[in-house]
Every structure is written in structure tokens, then in C-alpha cells.
Backbone as JSON Lines, residues from 0, in Angstrom:
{"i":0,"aa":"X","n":[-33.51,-184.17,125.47],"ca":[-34.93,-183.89,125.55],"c":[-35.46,-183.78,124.12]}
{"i":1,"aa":"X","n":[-36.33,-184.16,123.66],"ca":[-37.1,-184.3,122.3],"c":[-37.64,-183.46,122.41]}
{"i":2,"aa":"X","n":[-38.62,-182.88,121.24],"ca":[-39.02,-181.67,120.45],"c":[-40.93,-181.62,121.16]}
{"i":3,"aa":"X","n":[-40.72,-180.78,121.49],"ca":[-42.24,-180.27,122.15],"c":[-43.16,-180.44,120.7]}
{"i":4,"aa":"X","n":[-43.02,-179.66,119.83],"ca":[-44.13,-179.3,118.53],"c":[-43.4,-179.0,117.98]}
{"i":5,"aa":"X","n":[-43.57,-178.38,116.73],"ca":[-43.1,-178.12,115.51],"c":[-43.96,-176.58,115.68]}
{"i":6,"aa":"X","n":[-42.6,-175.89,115.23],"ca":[-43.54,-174.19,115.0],"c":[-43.88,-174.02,114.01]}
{"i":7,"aa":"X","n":[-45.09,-173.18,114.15],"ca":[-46.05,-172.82,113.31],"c":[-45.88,-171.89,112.2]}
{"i":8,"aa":"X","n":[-46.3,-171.96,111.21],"ca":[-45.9,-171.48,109.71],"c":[-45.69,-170.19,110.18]}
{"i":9,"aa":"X","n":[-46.46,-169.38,111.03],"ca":[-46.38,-168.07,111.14],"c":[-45.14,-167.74,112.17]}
{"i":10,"aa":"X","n":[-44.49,-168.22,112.82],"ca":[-43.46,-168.05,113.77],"c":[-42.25,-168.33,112.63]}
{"i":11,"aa":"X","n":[-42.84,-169.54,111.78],"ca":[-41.15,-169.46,111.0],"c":[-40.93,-168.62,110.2]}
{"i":12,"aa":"X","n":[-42.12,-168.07,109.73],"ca":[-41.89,-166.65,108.22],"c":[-41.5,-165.34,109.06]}
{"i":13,"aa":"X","n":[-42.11,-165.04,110.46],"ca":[-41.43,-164.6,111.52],"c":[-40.06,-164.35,111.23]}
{"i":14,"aa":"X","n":[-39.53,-165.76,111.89],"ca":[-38.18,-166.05,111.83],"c":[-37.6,-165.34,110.79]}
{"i":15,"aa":"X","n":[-37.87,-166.37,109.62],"ca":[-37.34,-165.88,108.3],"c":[-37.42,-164.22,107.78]}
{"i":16,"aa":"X","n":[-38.23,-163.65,108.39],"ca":[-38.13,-162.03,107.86],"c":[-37.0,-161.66,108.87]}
{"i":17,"aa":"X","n":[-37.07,-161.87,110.07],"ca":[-36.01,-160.91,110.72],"c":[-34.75,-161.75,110.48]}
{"i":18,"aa":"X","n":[-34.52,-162.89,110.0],"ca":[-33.19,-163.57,109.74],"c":[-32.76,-162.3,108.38]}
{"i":19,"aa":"X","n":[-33.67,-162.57,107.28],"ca":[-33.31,-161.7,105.98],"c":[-33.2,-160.54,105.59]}
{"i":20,"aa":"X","n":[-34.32,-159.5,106.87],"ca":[-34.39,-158.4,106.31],"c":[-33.77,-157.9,107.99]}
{"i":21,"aa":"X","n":[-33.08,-157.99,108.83],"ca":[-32.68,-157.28,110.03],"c":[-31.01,-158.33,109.7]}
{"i":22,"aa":"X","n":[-30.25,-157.19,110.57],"ca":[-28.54,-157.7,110.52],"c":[-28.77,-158.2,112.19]}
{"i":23,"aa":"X","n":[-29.42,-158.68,112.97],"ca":[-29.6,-159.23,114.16],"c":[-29.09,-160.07,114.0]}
{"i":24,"aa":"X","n":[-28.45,-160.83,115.47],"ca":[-27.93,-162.07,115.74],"c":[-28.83,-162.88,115.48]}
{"i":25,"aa":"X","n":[-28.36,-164.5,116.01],"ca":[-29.75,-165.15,116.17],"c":[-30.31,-165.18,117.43]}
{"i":26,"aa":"X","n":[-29.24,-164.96,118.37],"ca":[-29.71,-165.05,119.96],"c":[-30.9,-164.22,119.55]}
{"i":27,"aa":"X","n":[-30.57,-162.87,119.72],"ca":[-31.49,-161.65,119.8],"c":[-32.7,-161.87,118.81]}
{"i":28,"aa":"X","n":[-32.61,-162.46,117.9],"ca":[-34.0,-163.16,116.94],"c":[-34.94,-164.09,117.8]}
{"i":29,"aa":"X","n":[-34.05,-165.08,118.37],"ca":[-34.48,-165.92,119.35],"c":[-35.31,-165.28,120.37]}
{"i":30,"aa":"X","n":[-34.92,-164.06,121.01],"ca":[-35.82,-163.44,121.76],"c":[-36.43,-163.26,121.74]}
{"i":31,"aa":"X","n":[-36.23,-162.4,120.61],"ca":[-37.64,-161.46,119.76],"c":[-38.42,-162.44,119.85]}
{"i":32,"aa":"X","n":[-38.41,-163.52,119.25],"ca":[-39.56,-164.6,118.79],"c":[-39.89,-165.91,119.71]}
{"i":33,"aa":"X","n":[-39.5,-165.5,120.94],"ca":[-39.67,-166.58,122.04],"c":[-39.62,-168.06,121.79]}
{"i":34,"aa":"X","n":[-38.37,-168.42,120.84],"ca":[-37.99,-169.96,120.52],"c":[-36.66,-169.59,121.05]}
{"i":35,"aa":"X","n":[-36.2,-171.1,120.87],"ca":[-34.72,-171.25,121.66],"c":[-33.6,-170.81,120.14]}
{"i":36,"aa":"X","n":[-32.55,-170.59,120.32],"ca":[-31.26,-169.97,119.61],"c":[-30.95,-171.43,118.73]}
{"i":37,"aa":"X","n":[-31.4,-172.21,119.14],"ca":[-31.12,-173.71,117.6],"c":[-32.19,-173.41,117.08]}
{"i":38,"aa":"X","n":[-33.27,-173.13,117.38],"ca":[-34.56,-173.27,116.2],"c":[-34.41,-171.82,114.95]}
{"i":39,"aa":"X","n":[-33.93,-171.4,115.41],"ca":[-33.48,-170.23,114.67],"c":[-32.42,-170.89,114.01]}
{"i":40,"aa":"X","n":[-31.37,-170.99,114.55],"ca":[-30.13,-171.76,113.79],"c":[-30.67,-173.01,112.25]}
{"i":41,"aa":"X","n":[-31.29,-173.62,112.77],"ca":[-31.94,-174.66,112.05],"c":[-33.2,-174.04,111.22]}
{"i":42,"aa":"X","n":[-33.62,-172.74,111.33],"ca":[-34.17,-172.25,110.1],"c":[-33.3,-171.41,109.11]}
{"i":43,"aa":"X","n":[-32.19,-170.92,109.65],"ca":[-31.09,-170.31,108.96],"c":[-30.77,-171.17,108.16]}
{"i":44,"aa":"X","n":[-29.69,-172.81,108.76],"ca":[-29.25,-173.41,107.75],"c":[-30.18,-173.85,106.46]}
{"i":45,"aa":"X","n":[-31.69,-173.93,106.92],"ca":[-32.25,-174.03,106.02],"c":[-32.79,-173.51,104.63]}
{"i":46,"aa":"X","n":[-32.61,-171.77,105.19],"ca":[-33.0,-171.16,104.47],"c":[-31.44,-170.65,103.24]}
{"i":47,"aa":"X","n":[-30.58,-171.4,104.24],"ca":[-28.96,-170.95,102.86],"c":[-29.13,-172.09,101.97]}
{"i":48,"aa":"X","n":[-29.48,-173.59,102.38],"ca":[-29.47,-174.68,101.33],"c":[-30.45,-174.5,100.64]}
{"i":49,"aa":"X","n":[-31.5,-173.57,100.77],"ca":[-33.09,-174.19,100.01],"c":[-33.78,-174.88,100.21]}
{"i":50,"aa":"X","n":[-34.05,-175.68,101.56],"ca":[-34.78,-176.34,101.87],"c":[-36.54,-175.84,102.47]}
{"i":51,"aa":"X","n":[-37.0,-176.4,102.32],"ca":[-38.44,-176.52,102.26],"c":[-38.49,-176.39,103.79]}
{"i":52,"aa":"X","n":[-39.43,-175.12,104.16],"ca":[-39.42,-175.04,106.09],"c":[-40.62,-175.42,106.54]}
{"i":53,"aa":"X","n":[-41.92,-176.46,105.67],"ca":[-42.98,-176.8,106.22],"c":[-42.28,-178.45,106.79]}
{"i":54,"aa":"X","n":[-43.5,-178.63,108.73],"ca":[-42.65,-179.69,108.88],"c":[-42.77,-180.96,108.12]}
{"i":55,"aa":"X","n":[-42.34,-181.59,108.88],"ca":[-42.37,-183.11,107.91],"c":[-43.13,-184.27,108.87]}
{"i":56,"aa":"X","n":[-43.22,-184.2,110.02],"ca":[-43.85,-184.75,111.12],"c":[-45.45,-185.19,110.63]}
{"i":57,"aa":"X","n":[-45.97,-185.82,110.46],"ca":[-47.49,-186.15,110.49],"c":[-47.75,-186.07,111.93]}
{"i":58,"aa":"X","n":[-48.82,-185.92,111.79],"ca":[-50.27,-185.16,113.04],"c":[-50.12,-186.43,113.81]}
{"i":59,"aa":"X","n":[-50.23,-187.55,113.55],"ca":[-50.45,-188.72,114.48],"c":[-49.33,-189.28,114.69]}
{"i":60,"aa":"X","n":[-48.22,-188.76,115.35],"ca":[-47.01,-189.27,115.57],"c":[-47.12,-189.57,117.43]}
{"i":61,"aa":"X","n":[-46.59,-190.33,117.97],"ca":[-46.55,-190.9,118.9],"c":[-47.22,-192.22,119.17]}
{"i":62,"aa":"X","n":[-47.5,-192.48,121.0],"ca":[-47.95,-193.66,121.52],"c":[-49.75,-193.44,120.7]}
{"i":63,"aa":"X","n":[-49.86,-194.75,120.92],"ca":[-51.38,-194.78,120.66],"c":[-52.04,-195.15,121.57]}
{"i":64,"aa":"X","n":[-53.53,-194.96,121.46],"ca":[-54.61,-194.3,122.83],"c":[-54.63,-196.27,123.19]}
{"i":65,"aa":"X","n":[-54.75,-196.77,124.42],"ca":[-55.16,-197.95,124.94],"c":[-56.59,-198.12,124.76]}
{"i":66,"aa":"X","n":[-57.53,-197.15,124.77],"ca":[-58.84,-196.99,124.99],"c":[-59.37,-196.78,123.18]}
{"i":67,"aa":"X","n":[-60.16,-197.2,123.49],"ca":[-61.25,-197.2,121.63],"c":[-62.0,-196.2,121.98]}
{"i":68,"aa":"X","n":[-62.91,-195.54,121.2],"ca":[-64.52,-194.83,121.17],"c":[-65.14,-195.72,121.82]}
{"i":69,"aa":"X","n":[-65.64,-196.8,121.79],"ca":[-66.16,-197.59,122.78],"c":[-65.98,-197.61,123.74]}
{"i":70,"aa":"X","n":[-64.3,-197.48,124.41],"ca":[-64.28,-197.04,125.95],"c":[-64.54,-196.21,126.37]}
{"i":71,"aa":"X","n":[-64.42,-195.08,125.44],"ca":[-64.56,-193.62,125.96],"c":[-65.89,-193.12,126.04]}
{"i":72,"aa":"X","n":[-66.81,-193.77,125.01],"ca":[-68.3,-193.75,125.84],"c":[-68.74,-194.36,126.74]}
{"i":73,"aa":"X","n":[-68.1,-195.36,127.04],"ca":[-68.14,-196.35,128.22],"c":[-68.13,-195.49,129.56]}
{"i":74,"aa":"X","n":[-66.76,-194.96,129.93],"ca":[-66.19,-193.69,130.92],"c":[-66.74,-192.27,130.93]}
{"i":75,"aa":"X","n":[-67.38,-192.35,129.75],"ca":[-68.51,-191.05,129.78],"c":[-69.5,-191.22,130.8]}
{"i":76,"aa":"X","n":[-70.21,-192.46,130.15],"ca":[-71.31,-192.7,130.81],"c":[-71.16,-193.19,132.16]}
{"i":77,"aa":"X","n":[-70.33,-193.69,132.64],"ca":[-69.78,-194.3,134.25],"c":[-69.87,-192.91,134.51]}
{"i":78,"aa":"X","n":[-69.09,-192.07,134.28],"ca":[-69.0,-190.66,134.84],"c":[-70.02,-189.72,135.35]}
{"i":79,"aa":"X","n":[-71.17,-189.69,134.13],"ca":[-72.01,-188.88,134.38],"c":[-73.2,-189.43,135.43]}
{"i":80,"aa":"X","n":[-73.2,-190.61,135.09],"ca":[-73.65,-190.95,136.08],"c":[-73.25,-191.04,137.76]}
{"i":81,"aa":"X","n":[-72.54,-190.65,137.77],"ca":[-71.71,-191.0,138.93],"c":[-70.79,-189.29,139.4]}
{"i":82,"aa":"X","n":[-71.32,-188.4,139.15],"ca":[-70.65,-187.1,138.79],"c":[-70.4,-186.44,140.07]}
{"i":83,"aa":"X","n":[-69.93,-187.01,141.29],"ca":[-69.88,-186.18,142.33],"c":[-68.38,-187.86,143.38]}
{"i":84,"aa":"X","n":[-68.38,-188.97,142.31],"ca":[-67.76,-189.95,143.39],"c":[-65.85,-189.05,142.4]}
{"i":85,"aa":"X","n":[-65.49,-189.61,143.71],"ca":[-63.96,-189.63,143.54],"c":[-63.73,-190.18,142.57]}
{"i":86,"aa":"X","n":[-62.4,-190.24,141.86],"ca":[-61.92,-190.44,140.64],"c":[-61.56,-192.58,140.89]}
{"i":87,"aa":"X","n":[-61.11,-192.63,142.22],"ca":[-60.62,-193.9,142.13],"c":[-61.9,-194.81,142.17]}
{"i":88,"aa":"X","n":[-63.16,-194.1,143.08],"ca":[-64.08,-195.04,142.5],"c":[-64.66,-195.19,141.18]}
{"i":89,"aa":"X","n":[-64.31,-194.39,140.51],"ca":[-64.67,-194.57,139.19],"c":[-64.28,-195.31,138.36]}
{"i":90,"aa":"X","n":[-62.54,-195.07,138.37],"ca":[-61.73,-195.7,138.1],"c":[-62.21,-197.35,138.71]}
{"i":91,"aa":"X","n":[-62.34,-197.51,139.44],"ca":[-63.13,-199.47,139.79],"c":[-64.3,-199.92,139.31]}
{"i":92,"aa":"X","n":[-65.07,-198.78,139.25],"ca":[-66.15,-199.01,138.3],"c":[-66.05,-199.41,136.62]}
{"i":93,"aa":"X","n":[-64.89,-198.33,136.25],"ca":[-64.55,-198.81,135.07],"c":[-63.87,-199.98,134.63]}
{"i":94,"aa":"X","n":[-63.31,-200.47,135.52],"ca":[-62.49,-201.65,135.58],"c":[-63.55,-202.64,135.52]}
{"i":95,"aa":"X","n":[-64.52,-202.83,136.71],"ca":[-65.71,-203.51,136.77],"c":[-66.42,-203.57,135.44]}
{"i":96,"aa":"X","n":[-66.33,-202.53,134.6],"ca":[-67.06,-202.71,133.2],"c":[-66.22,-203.27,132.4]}
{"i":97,"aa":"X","n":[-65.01,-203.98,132.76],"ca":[-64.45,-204.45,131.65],"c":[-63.42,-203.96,131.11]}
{"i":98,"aa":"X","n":[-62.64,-202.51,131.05],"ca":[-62.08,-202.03,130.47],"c":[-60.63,-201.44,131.62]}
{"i":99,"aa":"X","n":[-59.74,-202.49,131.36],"ca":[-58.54,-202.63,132.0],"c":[-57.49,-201.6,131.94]}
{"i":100,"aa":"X","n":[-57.9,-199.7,132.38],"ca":[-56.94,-198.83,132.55],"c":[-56.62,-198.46,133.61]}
{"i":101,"aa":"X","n":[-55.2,-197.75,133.98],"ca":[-54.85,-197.18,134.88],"c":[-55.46,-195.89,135.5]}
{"i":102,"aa":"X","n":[-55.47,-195.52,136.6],"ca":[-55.9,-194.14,137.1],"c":[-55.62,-193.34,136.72]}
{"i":103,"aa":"X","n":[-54.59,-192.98,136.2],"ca":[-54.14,-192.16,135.06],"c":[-54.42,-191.74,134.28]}
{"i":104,"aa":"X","n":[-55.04,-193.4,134.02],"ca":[-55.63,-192.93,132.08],"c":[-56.56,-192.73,132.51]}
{"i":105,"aa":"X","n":[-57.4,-193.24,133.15],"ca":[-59.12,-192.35,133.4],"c":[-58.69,-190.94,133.81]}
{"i":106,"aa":"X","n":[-57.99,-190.32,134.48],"ca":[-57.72,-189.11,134.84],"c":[-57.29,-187.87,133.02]}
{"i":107,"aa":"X","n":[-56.96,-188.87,132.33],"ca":[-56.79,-188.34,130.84],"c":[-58.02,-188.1,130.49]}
{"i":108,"aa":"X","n":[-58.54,-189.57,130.34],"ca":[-59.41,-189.29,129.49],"c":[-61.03,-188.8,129.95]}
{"i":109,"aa":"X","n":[-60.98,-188.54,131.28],"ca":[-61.62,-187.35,131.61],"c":[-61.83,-186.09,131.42]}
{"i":110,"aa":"X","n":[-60.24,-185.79,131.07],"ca":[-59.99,-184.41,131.02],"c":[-60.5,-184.48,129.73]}
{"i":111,"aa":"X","n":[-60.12,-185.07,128.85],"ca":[-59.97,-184.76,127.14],"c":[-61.86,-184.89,126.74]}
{"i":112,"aa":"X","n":[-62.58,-185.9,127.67],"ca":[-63.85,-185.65,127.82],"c":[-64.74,-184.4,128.17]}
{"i":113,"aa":"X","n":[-63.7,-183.67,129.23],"ca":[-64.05,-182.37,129.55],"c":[-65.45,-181.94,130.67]}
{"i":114,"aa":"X","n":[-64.96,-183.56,131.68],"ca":[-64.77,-183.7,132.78],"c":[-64.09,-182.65,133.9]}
{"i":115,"aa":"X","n":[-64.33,-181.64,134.15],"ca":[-62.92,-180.84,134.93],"c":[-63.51,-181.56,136.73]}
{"i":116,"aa":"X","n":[-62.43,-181.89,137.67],"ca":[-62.18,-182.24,138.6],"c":[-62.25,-180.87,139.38]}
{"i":117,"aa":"X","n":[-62.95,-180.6,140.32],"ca":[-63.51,-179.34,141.32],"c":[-64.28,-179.97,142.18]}
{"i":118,"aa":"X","n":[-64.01,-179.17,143.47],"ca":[-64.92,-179.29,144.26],"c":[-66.18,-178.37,144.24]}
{"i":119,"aa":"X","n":[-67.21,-178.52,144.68],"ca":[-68.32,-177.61,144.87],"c":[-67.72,-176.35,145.84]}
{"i":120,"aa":"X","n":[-68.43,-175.11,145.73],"ca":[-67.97,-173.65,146.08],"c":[-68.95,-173.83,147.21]}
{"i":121,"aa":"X","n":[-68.34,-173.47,148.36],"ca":[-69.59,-173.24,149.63],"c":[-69.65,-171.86,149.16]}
{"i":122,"aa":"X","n":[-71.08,-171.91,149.99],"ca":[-71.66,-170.37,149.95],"c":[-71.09,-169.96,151.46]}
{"i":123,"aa":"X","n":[-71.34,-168.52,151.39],"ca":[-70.85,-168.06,152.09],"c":[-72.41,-167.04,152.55]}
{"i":124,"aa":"X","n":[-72.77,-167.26,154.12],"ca":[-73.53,-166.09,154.35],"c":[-73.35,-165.05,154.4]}
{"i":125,"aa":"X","n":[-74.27,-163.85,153.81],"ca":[-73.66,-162.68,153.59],"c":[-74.87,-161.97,154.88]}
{"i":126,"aa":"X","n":[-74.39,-161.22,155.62],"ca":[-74.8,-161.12,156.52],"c":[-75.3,-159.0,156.39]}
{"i":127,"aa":"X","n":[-76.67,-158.93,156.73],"ca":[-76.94,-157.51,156.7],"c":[-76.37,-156.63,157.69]}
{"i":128,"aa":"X","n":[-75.68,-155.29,157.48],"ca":[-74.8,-154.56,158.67],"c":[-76.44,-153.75,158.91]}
């Protein structure tokens, strides 16, 4: 399984104080600090060689988006206009405009639009005793 994120400067100086200044295991560090018993391990070895504990990962690491700014105002605007149809008709609509994604990905890039998927709340009669 590959690496979720990279922890944050403040979880590793964390780390690093109770590695240096407490005689704790690492399990029990691990606890304390709700990471797994290698991430601890792997700030230890780091901190006996001298190595540098900021990550090394750049921000834009992974797959890249299928969709441009152009699509995504594209799926805005299908959306809002359309703010009460099911997702798959939308999803055909968007297709119909040209822009060849999966249901999926409209279901992304809804969300990341900030789109949330709900139904409407019935009311409820409240009735006088």
C-alpha cells in the first residue's frame, strides 16, 4: 500500500521531541502521536544520520485531471442549470457538450465544485395539541 500524505512539520517535531527528550519506545510514541510505528522508525533513522525531515514530494505528484478549466466551467454551468436532474442525466448532457468523461468523474468534479448531492428535506406537519 503506498503513502497516504506526508506528515506535517508539526507532527514530525512532535515526533522528534518525544523521540529525544522521553526514553519511550517507538510503539508507544506511535500512539501518542496517532502515526503508524515505521513513521516513527523512519524519523528516528533520520534523525541519527542527519538528514533533513522536510518532505521531498512536490504538491503535484500524481495522475493528472482529464478535464481543463474549460470543462469545469462547462459542468458548472450544465449543473446549475439543471440543479435538481440526477447525476446520470447530467452526466449525458455533458457528454452531449462535447466533453468525453466518465460518471465518476462528473461525480468528482462536482464535489470539488461544491455541488453536494442531497435530496430535498420534506416538511413535516406540526400539528397543534
Amino acid at each position: 500500500m503506498g503513502k497516504a500524505k506526508d506528515l506535517s512539520p508539526r507532527k514530525i517535531s512532535e515526533i522528534k521531541t518525544l523521540l529525544l527528550h522521553t526514553g519511550r519506545s517507538q510503539r508507544k510514541i506511535a500512539s501518542i502521536a496517532n502515526v503508524s510505528r515505521a513513521s516513527v522508525d523512519r524519523i528516528k533513522t533520520k534523525l541519527d544520520t542527519n538528514v533533513d525531515l522536510t518532505p521531498k514530494r512536490a504538491k503535484n505528484c500524481g495522475r493528472k485531471k482529464i478535464t481543463t478549466p474549460r470543462d469545469e466551467r462547462k459542468i458548472r454551468d450544465i449543473c446549475v442549470e439543471n440543479r435538481k436532474a440526477p447525476r446520470k442525466i447530467l452526466t449525458k448532457k455533458v457528454q452531449d457538450a462535447g466533453i468525453n468523461i466518465s460518471l465518476a468523474t462528473v461525480r468528482r468534479r462536482m464535489k470539488d465544485l461544491g455541488f453536494i448531492c442531497r435530496r430535498p428535506a420534506k416538511n413535516l406537519f406540526l400539528h397543534r395539541l
